[in-house]
Structures are given as C-alpha cells and as structure tokens.
C-alpha positions as CSV (number, residue, x, y, z in Angstrom):
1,X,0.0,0.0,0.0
2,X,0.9,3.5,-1.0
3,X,0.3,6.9,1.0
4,X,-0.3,9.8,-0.4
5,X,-0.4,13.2,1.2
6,X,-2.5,15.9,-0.7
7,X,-1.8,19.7,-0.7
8,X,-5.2,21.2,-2.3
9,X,-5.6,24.7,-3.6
10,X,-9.5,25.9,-4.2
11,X,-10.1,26.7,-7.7
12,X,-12.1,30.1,-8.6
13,X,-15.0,28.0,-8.9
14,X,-14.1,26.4,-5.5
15,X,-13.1,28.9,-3.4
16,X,-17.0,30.7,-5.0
17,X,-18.6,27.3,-4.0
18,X,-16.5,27.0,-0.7
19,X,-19.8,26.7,1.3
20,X,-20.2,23.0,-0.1
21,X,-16.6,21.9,0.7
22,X,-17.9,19.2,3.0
23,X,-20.4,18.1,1.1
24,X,-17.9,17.8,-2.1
25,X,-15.9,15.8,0.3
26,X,-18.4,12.8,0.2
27,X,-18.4,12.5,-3.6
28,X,-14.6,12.2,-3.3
29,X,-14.7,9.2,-0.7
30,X,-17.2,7.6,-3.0
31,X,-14.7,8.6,-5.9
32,X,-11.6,6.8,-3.8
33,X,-13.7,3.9,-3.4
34,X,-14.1,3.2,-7.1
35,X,-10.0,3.4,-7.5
36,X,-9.8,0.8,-4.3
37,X,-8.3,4.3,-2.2
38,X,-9.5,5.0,1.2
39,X,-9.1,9.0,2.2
40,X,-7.9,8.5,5.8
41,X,-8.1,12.3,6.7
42,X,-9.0,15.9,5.2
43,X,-8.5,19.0,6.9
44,X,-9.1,22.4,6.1
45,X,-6.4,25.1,6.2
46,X,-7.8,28.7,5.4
47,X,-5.3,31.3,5.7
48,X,-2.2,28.6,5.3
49,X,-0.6,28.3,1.8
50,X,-3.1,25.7,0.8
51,X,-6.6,25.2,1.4
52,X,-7.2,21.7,2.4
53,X,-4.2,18.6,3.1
54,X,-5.4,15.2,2.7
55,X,-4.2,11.7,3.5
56,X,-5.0,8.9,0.9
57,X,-4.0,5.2,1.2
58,X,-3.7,2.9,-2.4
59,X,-2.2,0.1,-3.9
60,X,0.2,2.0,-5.3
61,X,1.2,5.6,-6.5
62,X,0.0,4.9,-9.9
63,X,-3.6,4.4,-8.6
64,X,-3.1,7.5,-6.4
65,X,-2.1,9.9,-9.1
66,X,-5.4,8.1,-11.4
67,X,-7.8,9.4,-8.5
68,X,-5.8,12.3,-7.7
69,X,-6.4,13.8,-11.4
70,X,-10.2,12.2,-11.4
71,X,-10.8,14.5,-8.7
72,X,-8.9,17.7,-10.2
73,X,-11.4,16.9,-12.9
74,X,-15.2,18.4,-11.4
75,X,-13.0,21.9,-11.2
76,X,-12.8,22.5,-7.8
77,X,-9.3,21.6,-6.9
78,X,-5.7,22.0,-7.7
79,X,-3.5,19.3,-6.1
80,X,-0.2,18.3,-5.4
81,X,0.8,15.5,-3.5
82,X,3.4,13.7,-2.4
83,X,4.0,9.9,-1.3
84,X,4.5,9.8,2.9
85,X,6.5,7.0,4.2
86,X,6.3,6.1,8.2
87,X,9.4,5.6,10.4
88,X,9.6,1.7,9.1
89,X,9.0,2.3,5.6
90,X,11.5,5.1,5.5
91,X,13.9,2.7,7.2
92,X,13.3,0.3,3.7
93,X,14.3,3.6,1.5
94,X,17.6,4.4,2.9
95,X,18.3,0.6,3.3
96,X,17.9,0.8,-0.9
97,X,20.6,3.0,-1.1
C-alpha cells in the first residue's frame, strides 16, 4: 500500500462554491472507493498556503495519481501531492541505497 499526502488549492470555482466543501468531500470518498483508495483524513487550512491537506491510502502511486487527477477533474481543486513514508517504511528507502 501506497500513502499519499495531498496539498489542495481551491479553484475560482471552489473557493465561489467553498460553502459545499464538506459536502464535495463525500463525492470524493465515494470517488476513492471506485479506484480501491481509502481517504484516511481531510483537513481544512484557510489562511495557510493551501486550502485543504489530505491523506490517501492505495495500492500504489499509480492508482493515487489516477484518482488524484479524477478528482482535479469536477473543477474544484488543484493538487499536489506527495508519497509519505512512516518511520519503518523510511527505514526500507535508505536501506535501498
């Protein structure tokens, strides 16, 4: 499994719409679900340099950038995201090198 940590900036049209945020948020678990990703936490950030961060677990980083750009696609968000590795799995990456 895969996680992927999720740096969200509103869109014009989402940062007009911002009053259905949380209610956007449900059609993007349901969204997850279809690519076998389960959002483990969203949290909103007004005032900070993005305006939500999210944490999404996959199969892989593939699958993560597939739903990633699925969401992007209703207009309301601009992402970037990065993979997050806990203290074991970073362990694994510096044993690689």
């Amino acid at each position: 499994m895969t996680t992927g940590v999720a740096f969200f900036k509103w869109t014009d049209e989402g940062r007009h719409s911002y009053r259905e945020t949380v209610d956007r948020l449900g059609a993007n678990v349901k969204l997850a679900e279809k690519f076998g990703v389960e959002i483990k936490d969203v949290f909103w950030t007004p005032g900070g340099p993005y305006d939500l961060v999210g944490v999404a677990v996959g199969p892989d980083a593939k699958t993560l950038t597939a739903f990633c750009l699925a969401m992007q696609s209703a207009g309301y968000l601009r992402a970037e995201w990065a993979e997050a590795y806990r203290p074991e799995e970073m362990l694994e990456v510096i044993a690689v090198g």
